[in-house]
C-alpha positions as CSV (number, residue, x, y, z in Angstrom):
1,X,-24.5,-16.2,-8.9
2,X,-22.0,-13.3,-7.5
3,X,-22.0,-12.0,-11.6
4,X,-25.8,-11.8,-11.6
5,X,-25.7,-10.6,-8.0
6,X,-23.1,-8.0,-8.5
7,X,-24.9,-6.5,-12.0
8,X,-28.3,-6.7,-10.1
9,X,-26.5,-4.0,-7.9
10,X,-25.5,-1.7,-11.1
11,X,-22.1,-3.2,-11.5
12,X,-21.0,-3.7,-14.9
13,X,-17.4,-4.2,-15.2
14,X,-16.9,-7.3,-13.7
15,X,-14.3,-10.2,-14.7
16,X,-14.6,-13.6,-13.7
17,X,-11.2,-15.5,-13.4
18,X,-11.3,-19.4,-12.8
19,X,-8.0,-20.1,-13.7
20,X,-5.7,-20.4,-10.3
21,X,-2.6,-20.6,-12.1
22,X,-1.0,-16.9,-12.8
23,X,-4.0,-15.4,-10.7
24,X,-1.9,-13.0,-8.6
25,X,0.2,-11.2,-12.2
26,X,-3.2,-11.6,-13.7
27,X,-5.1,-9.3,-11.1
28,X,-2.6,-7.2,-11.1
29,X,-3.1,-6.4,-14.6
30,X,-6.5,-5.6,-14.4
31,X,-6.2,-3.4,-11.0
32,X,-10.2,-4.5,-9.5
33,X,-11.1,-2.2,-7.3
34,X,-12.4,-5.3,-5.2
35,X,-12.0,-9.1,-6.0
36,X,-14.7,-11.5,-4.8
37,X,-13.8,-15.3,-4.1
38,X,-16.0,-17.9,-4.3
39,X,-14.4,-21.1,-2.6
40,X,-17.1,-24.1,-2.4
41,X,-15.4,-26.5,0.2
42,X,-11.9,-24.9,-0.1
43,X,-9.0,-27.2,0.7
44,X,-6.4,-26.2,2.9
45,X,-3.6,-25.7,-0.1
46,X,-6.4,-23.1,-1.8
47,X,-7.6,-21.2,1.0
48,X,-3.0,-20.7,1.6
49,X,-3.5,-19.2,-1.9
50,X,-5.9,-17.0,-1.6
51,X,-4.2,-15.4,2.1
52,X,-1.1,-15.3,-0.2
53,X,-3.2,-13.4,-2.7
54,X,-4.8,-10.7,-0.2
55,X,-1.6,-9.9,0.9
56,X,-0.1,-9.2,-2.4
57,X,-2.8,-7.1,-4.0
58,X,-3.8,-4.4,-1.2
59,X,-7.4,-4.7,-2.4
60,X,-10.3,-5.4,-0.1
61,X,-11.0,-8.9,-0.9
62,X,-14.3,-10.4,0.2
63,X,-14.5,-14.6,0.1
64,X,-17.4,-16.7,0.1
65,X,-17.0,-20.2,1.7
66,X,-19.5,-23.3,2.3
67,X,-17.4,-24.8,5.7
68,X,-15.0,-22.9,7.9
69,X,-13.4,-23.3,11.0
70,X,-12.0,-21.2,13.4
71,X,-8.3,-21.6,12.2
72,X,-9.3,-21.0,8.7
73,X,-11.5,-17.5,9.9
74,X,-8.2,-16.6,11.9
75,X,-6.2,-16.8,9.0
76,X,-8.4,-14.9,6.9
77,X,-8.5,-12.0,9.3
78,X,-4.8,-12.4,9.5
79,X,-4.7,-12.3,6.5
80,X,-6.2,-9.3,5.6
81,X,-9.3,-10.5,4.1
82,X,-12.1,-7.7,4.5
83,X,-15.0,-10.0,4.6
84,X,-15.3,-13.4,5.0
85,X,-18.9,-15.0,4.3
86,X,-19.7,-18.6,5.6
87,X,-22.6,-20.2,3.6
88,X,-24.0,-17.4,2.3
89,X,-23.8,-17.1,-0.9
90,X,-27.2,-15.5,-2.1
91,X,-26.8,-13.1,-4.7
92,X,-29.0,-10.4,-2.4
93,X,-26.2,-10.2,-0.4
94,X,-23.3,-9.6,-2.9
95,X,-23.9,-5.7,-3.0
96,X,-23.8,-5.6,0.8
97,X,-20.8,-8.0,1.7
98,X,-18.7,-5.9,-1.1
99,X,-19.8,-2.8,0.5
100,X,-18.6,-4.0,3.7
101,X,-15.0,-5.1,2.2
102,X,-14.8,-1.8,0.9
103,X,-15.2,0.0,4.2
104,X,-13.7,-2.6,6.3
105,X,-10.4,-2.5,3.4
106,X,-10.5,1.4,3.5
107,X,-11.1,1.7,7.5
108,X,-7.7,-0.8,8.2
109,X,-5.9,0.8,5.3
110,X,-6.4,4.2,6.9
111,X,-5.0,2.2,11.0
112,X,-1.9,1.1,8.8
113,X,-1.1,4.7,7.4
114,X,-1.4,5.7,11.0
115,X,0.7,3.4,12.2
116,X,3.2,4.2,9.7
117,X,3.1,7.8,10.6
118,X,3.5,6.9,13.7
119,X,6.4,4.8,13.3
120,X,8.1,7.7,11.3
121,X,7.7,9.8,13.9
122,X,9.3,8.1,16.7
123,X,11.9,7.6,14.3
124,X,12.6,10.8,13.9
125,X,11.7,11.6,17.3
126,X,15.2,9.4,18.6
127,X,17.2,10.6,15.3
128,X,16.8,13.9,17.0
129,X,17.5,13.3,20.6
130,X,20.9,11.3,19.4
131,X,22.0,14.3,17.4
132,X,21.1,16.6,20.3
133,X,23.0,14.7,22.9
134,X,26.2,14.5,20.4
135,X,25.4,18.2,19.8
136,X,25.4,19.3,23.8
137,X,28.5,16.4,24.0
138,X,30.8,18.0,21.8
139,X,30.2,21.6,22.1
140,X,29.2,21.9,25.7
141,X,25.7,23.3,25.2
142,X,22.2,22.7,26.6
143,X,19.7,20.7,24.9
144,X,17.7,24.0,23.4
145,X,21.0,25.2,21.9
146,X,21.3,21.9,20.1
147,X,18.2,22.0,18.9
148,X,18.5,25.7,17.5
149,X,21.4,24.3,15.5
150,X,19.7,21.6,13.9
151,X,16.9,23.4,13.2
152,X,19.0,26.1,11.5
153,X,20.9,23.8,9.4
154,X,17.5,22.5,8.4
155,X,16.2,26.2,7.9
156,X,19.5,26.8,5.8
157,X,19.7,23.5,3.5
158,X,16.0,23.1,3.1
159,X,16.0,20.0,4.7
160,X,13.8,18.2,7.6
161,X,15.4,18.4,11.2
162,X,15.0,14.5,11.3
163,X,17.3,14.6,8.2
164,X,19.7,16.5,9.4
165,X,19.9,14.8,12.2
166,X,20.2,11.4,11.0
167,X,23.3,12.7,8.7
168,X,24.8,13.9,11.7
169,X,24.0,10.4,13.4
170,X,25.6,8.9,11.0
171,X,28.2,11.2,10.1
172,X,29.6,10.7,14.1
173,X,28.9,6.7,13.9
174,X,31.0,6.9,10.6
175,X,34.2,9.0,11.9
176,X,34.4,6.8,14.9
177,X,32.2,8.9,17.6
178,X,31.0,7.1,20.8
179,X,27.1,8.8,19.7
């Protein structure tokens, strides 16, 4: 039903895998754009799988199940499962639940790049205020004055200030500094 489903909707290169065992090494070979599951009354053991599986592949994965619960839906979401259909596996629907994996994959792809940005950032951020504060320490200047050096180090070894200032970090940590 998802085949006829999904080439009702103009989708022609599909594969259908049943084998479990190798599943994760064999998807990864072929690189889907999105995988579709179809679980009829999944046992605990496969629907551990097929979490284990989403998190591997960083592909929007959309599952079809008969019975769920709220622990199971949890999980899923957990996860990372873009969709999660309970009994409703029609082939109408196909085109539209795959849609909706897609944007929903793309949309928390997209949060996690921010996030990681982010991260970066105030990583960088406290890389810099620790170099500026063993900068003003040991040469008994103000905190724009530290800054003007690590920027001009940066300026003069084509480097990012955050990695000149982590060098310096580690450089004092390294000779025994109290940074």
């Amino acid at each position: 039903m998802i085949e006829e489903g999904l080439r009702e909707a103009g989708l022609a290169d599909i594969t259908i895998l049943i084998e479990r065992i190798g599943l994760v090494a064999r998807l990864a070979a072929l690189a889907p754009d999105v995988v579709l599951i179809n679980l009829e009354n999944p046992g605990r053991d496969v629907l551990e799988e097929s979490f284990a599986l989403s998190r591997a592949l960083a592909r929007p994965i959309a599952m079809f199940v008969d019975q769920s619960d709220e622990r199971s839906i949890a999980e899923a979401v957990d996860a990372g499962i873009s969709a999660y259909v309970v009994d409703g596996m029609r082939k109408e629907r196909i085109k539209p639940v795959l849609e909706l994996a897609v944007r929903r994959f793309n949309a928390f792809a997209h949060l996690q790049a921010e996030l990681a940005e982010a991260r970066s950032a105030l990583a960088d951020r406290r890389a810099i205020d620790k170099a500026k504060a063993l900068l003003m320490k040991r040469r008994g200047i103000d905190e724009p004055a530290a800054y003007a050096l690590l920027r001009k180090q940066a300026m003069d070894s084509g480097k990012r200030i955050a990695d000149i200032a982590e060098a310096l970090v580690t450089a004092d940590a390294l000779l025994g500094g109290q940074g």
